[in-house]
mmCIF file of the N, C-alpha and C atoms, coordinates in Angstrom:
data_MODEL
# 
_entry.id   MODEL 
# 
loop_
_atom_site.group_PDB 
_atom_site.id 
_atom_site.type_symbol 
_atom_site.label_atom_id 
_atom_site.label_alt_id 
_atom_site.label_comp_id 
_atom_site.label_asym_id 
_atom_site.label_entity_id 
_atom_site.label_seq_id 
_atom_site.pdbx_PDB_ins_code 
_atom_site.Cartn_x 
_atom_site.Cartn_y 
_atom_site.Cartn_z 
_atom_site.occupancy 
_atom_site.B_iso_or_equiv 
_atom_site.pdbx_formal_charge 
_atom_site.auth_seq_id 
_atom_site.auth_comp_id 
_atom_site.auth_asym_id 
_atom_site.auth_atom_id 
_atom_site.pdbx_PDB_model_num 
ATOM 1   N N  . UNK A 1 1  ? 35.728 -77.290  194.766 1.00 0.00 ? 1  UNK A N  1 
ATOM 2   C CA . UNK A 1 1  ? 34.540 -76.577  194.333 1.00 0.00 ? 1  UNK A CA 1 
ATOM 3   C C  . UNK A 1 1  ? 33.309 -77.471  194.453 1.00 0.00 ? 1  UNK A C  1 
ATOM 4   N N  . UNK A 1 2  ? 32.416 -76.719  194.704 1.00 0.00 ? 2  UNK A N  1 
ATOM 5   C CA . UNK A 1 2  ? 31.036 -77.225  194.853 1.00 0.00 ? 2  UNK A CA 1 
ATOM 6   C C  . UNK A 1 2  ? 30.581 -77.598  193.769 1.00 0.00 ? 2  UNK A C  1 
ATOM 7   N N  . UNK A 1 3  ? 29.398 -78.793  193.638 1.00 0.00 ? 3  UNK A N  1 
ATOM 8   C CA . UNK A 1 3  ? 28.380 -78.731  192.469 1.00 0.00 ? 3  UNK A CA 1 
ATOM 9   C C  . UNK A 1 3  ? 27.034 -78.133  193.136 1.00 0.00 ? 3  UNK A C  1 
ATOM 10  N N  . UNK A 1 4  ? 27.240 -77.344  192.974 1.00 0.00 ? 4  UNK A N  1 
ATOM 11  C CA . UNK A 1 4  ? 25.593 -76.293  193.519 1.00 0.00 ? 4  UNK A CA 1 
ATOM 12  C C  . UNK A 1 4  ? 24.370 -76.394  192.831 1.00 0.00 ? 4  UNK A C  1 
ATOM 13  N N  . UNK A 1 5  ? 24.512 -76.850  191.346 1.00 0.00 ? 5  UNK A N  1 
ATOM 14  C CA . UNK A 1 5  ? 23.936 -76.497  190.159 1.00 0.00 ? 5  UNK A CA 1 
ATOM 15  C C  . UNK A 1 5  ? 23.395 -77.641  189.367 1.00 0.00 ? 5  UNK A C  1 
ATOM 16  N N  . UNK A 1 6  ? 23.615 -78.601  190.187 1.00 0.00 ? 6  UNK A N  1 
ATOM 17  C CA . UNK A 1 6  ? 23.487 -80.338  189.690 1.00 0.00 ? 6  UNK A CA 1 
ATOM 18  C C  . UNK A 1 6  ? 21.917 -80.281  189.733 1.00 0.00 ? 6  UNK A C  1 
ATOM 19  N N  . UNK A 1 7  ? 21.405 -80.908  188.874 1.00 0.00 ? 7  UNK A N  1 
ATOM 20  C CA . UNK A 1 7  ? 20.443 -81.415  188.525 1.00 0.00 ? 7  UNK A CA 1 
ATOM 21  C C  . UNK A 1 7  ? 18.858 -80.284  188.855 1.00 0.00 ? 7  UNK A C  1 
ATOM 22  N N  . UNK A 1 8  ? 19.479 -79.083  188.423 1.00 0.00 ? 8  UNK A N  1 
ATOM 23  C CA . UNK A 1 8  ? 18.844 -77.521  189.113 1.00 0.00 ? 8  UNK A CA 1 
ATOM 24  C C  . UNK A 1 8  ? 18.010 -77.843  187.986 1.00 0.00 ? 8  UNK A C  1 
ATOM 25  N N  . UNK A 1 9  ? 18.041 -78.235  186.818 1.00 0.00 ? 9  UNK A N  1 
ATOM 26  C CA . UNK A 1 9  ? 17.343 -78.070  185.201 1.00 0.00 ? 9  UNK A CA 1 
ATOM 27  C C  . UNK A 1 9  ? 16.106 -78.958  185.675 1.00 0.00 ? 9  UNK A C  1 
ATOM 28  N N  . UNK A 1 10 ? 15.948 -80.353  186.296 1.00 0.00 ? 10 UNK A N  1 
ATOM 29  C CA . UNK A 1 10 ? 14.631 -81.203  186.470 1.00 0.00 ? 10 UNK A CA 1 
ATOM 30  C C  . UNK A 1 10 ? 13.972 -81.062  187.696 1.00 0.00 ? 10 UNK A C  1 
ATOM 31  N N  . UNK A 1 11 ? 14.569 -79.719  188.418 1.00 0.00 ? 11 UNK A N  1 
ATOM 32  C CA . UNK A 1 11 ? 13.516 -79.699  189.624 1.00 0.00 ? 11 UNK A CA 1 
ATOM 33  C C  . UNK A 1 11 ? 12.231 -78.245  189.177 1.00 0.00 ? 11 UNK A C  1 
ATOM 34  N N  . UNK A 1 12 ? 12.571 -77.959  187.865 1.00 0.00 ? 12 UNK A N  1 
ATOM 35  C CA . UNK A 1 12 ? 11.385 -76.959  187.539 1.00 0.00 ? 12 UNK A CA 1 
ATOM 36  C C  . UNK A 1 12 ? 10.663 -77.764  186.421 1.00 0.00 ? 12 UNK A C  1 
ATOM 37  N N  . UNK A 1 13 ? 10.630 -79.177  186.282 1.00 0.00 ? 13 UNK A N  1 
ATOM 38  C CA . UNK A 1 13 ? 9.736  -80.372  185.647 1.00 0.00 ? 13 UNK A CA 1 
ATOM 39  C C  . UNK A 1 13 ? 8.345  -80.929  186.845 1.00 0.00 ? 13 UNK A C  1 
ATOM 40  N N  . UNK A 1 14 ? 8.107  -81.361  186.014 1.00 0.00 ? 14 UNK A N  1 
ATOM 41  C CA . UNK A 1 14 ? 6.153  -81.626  186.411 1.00 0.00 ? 14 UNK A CA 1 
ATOM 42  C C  . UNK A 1 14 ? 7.067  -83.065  187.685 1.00 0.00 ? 14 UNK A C  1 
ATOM 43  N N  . UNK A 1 15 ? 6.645  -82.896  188.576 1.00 0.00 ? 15 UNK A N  1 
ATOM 44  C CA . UNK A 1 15 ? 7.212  -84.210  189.236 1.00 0.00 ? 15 UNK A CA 1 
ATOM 45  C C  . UNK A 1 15 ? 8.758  -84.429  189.136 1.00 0.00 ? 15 UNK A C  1 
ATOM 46  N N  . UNK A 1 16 ? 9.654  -83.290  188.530 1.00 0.00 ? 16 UNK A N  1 
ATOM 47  C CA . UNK A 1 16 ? 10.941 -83.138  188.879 1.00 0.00 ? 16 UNK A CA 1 
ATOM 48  C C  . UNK A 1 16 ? 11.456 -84.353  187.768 1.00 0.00 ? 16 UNK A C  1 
ATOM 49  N N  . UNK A 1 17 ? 10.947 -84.600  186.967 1.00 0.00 ? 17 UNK A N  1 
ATOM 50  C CA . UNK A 1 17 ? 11.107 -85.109  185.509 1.00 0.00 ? 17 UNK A CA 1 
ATOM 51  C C  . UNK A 1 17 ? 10.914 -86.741  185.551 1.00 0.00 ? 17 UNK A C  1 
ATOM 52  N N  . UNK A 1 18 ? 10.211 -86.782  186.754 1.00 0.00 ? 18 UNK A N  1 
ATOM 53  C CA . UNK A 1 18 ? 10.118 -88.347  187.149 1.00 0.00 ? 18 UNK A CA 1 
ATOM 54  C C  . UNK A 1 18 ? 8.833  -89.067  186.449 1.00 0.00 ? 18 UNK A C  1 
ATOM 55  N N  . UNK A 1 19 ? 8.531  -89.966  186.434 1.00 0.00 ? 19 UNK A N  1 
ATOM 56  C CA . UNK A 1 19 ? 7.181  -91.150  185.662 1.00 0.00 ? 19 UNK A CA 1 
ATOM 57  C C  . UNK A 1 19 ? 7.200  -92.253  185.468 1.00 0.00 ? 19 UNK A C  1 
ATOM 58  N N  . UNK A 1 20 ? 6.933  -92.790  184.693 1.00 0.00 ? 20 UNK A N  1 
ATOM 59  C CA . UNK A 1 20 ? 6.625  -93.698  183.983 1.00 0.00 ? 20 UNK A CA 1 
ATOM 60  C C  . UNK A 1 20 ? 6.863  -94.431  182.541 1.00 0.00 ? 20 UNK A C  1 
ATOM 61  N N  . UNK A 1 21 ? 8.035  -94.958  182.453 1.00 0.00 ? 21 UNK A N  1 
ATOM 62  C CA . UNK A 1 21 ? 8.217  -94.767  180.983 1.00 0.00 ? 21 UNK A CA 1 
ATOM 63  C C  . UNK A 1 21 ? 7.423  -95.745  179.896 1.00 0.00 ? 21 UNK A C  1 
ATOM 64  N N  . UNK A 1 22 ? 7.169  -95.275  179.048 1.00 0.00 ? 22 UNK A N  1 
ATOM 65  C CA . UNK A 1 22 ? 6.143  -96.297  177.687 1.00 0.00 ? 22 UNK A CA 1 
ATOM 66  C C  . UNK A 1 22 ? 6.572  -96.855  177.218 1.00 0.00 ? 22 UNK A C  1 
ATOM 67  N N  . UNK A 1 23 ? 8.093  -97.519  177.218 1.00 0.00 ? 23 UNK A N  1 
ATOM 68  C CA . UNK A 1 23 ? 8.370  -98.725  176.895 1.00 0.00 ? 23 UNK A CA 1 
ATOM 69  C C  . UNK A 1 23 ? 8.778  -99.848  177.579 1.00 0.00 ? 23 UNK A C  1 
ATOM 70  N N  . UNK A 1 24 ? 9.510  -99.119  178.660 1.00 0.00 ? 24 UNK A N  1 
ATOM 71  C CA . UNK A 1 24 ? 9.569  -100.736 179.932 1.00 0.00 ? 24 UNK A CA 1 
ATOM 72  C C  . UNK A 1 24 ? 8.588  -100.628 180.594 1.00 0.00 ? 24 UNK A C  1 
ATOM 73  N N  . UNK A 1 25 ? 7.555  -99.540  180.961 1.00 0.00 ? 25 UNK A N  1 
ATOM 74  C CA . UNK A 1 25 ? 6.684  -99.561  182.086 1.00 0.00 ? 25 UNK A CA 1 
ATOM 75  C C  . UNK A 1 25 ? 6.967  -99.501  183.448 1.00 0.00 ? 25 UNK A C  1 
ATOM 76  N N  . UNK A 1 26 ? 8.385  -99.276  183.373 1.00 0.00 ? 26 UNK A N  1 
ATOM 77  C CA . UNK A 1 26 ? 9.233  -98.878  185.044 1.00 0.00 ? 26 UNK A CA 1 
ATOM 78  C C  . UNK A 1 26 ? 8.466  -97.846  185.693 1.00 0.00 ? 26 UNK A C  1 
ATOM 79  N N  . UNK A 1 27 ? 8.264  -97.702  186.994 1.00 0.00 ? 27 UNK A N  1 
ATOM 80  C CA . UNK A 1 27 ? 7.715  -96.668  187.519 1.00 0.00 ? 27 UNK A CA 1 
ATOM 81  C C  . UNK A 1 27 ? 8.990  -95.462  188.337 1.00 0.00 ? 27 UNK A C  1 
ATOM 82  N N  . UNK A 1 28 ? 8.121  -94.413  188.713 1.00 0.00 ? 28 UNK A N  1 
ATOM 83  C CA . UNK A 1 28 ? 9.190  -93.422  189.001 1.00 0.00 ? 28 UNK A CA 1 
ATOM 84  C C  . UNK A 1 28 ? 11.200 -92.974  188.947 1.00 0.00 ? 28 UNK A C  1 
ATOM 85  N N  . UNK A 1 29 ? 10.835 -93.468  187.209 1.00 0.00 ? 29 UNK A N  1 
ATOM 86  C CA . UNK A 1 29 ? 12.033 -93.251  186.631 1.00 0.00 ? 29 UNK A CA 1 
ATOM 87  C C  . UNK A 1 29 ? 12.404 -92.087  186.285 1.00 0.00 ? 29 UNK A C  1 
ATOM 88  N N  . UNK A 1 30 ? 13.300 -91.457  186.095 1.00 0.00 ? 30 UNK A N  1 
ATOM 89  C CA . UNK A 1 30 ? 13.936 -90.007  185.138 1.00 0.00 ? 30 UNK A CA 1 
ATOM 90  C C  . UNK A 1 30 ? 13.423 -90.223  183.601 1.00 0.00 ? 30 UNK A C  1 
ATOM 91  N N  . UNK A 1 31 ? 12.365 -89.315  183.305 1.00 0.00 ? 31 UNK A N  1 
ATOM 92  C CA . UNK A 1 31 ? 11.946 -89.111  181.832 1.00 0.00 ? 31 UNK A CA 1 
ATOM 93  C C  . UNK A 1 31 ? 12.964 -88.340  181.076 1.00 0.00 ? 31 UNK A C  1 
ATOM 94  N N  . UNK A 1 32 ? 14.351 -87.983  181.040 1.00 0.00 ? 32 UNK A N  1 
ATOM 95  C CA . UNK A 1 32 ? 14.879 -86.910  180.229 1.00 0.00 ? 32 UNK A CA 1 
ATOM 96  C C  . UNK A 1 32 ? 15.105 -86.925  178.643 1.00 0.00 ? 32 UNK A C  1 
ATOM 97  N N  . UNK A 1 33 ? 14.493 -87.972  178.410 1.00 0.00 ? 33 UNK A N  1 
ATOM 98  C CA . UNK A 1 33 ? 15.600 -88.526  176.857 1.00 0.00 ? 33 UNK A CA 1 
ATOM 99  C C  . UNK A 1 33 ? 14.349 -88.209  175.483 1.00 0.00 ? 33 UNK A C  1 
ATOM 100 N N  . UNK A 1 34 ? 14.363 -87.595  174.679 1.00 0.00 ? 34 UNK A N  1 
ATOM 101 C CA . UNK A 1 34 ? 13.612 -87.485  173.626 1.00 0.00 ? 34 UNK A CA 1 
ATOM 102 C C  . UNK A 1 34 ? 13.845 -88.662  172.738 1.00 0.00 ? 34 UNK A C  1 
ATOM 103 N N  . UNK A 1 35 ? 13.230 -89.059  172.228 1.00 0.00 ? 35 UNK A N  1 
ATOM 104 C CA . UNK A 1 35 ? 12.704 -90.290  171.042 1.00 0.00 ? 35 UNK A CA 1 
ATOM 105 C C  . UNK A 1 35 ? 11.594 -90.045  170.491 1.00 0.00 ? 35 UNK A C  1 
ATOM 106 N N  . UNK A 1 36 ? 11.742 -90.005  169.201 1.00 0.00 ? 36 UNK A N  1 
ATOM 107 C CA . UNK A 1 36 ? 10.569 -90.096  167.881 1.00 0.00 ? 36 UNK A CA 1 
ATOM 108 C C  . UNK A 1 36 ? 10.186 -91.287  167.783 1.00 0.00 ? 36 UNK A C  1 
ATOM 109 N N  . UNK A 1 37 ? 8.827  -91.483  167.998 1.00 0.00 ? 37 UNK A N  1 
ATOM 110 C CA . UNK A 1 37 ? 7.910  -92.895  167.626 1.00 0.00 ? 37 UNK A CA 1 
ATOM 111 C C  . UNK A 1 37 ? 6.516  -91.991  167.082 1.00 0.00 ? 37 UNK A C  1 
ATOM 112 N N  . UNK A 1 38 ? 7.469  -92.031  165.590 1.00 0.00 ? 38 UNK A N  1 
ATOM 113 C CA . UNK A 1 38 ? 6.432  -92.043  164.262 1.00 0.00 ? 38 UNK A CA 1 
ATOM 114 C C  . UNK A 1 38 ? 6.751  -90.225  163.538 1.00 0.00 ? 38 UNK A C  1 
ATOM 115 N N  . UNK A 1 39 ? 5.877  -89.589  164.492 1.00 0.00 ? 39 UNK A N  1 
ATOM 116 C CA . UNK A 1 39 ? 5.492  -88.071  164.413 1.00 0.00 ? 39 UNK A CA 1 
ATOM 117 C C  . UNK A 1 39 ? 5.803  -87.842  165.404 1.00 0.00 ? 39 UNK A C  1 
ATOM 118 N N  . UNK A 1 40 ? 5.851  -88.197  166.679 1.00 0.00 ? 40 UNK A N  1 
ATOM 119 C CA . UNK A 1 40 ? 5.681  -87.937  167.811 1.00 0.00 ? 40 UNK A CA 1 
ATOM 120 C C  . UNK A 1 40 ? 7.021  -87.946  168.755 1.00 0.00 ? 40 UNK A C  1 
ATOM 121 N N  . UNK A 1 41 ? 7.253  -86.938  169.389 1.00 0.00 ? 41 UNK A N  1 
ATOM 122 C CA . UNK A 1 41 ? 8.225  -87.412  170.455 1.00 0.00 ? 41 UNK A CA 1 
ATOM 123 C C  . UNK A 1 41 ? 8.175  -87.461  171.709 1.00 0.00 ? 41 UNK A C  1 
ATOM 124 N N  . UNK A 1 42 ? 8.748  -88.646  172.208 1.00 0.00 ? 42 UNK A N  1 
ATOM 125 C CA . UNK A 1 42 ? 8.266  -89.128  173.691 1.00 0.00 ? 42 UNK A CA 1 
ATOM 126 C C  . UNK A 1 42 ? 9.317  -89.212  174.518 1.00 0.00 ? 42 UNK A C  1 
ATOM 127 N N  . UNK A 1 43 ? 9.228  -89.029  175.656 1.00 0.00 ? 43 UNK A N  1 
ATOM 128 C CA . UNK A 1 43 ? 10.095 -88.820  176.613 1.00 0.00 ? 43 UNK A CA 1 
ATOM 129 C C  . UNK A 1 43 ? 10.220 -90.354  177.452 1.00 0.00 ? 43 UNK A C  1 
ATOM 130 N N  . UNK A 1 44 ? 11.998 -91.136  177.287 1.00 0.00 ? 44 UNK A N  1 
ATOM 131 C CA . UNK A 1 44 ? 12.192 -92.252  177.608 1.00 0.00 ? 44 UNK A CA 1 
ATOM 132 C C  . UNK A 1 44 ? 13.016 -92.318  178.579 1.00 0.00 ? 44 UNK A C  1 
ATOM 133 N N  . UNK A 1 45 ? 12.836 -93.288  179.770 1.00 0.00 ? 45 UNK A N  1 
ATOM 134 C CA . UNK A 1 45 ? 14.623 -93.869  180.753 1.00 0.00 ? 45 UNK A CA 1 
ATOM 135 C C  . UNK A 1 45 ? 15.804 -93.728  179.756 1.00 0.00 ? 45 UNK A C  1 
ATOM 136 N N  . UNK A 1 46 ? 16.611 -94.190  180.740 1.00 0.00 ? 46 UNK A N  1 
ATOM 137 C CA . UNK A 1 46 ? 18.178 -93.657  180.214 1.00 0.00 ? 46 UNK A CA 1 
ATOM 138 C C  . UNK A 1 46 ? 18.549 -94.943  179.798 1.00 0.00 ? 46 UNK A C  1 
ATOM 139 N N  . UNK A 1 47 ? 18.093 -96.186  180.515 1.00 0.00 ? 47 UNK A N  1 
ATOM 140 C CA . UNK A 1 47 ? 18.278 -97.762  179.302 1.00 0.00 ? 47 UNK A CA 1 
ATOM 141 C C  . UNK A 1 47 ? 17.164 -97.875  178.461 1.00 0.00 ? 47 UNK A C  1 
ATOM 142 N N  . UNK A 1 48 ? 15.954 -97.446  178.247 1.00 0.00 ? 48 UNK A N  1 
ATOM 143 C CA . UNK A 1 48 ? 15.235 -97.140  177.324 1.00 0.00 ? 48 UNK A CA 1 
ATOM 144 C C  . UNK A 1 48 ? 16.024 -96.652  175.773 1.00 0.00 ? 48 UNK A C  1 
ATOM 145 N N  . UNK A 1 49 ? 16.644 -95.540  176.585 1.00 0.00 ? 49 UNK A N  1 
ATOM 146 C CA . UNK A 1 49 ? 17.697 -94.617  175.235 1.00 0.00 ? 49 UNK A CA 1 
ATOM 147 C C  . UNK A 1 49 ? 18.588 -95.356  174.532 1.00 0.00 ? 49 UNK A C  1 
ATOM 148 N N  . UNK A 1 50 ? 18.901 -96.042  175.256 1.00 0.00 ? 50 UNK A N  1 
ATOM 149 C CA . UNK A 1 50 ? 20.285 -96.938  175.187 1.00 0.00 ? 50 UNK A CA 1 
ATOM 150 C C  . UNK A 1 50 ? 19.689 -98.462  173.847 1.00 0.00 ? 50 UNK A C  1 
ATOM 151 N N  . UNK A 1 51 ? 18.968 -98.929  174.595 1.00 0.00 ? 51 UNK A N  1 
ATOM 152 C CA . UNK A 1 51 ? 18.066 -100.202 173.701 1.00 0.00 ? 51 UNK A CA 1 
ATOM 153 C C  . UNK A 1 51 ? 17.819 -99.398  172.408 1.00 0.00 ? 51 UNK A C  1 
ATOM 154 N N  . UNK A 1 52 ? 17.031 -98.405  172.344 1.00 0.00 ? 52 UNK A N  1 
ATOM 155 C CA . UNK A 1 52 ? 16.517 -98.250  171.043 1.00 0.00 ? 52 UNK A CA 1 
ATOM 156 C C  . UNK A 1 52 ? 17.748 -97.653  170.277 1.00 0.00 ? 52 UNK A C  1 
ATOM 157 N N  . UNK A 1 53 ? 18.837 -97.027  171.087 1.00 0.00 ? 53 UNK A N  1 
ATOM 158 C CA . UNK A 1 53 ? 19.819 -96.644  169.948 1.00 0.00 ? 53 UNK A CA 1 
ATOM 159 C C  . UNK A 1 53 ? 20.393 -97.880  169.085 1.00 0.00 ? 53 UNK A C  1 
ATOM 160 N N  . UNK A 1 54 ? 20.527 -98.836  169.970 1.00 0.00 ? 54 UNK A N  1 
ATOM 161 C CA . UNK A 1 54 ? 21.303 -100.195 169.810 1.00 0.00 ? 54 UNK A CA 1 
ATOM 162 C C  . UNK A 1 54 ? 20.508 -100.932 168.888 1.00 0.00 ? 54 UNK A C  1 
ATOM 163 N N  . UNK A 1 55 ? 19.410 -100.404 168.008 1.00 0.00 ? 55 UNK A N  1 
ATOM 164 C CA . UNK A 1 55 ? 18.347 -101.263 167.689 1.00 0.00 ? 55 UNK A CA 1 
ATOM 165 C C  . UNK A 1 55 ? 17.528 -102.481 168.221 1.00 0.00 ? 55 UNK A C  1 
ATOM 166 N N  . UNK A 1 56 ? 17.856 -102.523 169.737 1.00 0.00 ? 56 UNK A N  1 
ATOM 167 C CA . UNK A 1 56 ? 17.138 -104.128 170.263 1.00 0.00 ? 56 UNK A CA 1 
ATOM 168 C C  . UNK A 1 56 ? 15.331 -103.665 170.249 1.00 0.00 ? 56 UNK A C  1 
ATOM 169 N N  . UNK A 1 57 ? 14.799 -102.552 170.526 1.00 0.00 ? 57 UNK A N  1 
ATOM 170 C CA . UNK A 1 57 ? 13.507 -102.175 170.568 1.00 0.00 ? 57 UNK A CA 1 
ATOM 171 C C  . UNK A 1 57 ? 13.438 -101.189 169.654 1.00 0.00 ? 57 UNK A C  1 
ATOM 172 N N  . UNK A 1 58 ? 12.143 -101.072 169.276 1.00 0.00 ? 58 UNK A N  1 
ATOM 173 C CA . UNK A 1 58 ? 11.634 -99.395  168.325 1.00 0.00 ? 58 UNK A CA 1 
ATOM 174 C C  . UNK A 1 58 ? 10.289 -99.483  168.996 1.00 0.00 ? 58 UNK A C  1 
ATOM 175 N N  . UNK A 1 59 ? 10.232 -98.656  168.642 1.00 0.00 ? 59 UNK A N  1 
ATOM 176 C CA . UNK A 1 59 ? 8.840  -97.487  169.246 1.00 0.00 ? 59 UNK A CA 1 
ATOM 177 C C  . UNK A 1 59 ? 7.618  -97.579  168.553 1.00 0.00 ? 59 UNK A C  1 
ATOM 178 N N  . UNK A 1 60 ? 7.815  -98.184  167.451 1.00 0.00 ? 60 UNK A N  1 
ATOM 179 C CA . UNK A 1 60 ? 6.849  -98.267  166.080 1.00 0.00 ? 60 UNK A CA 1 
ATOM 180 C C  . UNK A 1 60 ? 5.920  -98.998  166.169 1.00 0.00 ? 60 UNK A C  1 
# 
């Protein structure tokens, strides 16, 4: 069987869910990951996600 359907969800995103992320400053990375810094939630890389779960960075 086919995957027909792979990654169908980030090609109707602004730039296909790609940027810049605000905590490493990597360029044209995958934004998919929600994180709260403060009130706010911001869209992070996938080792971004990973660090702040692990407590090595916060957002604060």
């Amino acid at each position: 069987m086919s995957k027909a359907h792979r990654g169908k969800g980030i090609l109707e995103l602004f730039s296909h869910g790609r940027g810049e992320c605000p905590v490493c400053k990597r360029h044209n990375v995958k934004l998919l990951y929600e994180q709260e810094a403060g009130e706010i939630k911001i869209k992070v890389c996938k080792v971004c996600k990973a660090v702040i779960k692990h407590g090595k960075k916060s957002l604060v």
